[in-house]
C-alpha angles and dihedrals in degrees: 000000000000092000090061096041089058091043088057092049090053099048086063099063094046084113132056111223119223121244112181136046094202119135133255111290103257088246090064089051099044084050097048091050092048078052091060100031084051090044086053101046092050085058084059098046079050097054087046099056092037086057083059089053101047087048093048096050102030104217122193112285092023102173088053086058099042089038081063099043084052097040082052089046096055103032096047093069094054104042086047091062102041078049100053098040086049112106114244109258126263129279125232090258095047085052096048092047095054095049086045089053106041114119108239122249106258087056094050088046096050092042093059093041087062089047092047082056103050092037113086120163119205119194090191104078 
């Protein structure tokens, strides 16, 4: 009986809990964007070499081949950038703390019809 007393105890802690909701260290999320912008950057490195090839063997419709490789080769900086500079997406808790927070409505309304009222703009100074 002891045995099965300890084995239930155990299956509780199979997982960890989690305790915090704080976000990724700054140092996760720098090395998950140089992932993408590398990822990205070895696509290009591959259009370019494919374009070789295509030139070197001279398949049918070769400048809609080539026209890709370049398109690849162009498009790929850029994207990898915009990627890499993009924040990483919410979490679940993020999500559910910005929903929870958000003013209603009618505050946001009444609040903007005083300021409607104070705020006066004069084009004659």
């Amino acid at each position: 009986m002891k045995g099965s007393i300890g084995a239930n105890v155990k299956k509780q802690q199979d997982r960890p809990w989690l305790i915090t909701d704080a976000a990724r260290s700054q140092r996760e999320q720098l090395r998950s964007r140089e992932i993408r912008y590398v990822t990205m950057m070895g696509l290009r490195l591959s259009c370019l070499i494919a374009g070789a090839v295509v030139i070197s063997v001279k398949p049918p419709l070769l400048p809609v081949w080539l026209a890709l490789c370049a398109a690849g080769m162009v498009l790929l900086p850029w994207m990898a950038v915009i990627i890499a500079n993009d924040r990483l997406p919410m979490s679940k808790a993020e999500r559910g703390k910005l929903r929870h927070s958000a003013p209603s409505s009618a505050a946001v309304e009444q609040h903007s019809a005083e300021e409607r009222n104070r705020r006066t703009i004069d084009g004659d100074l």
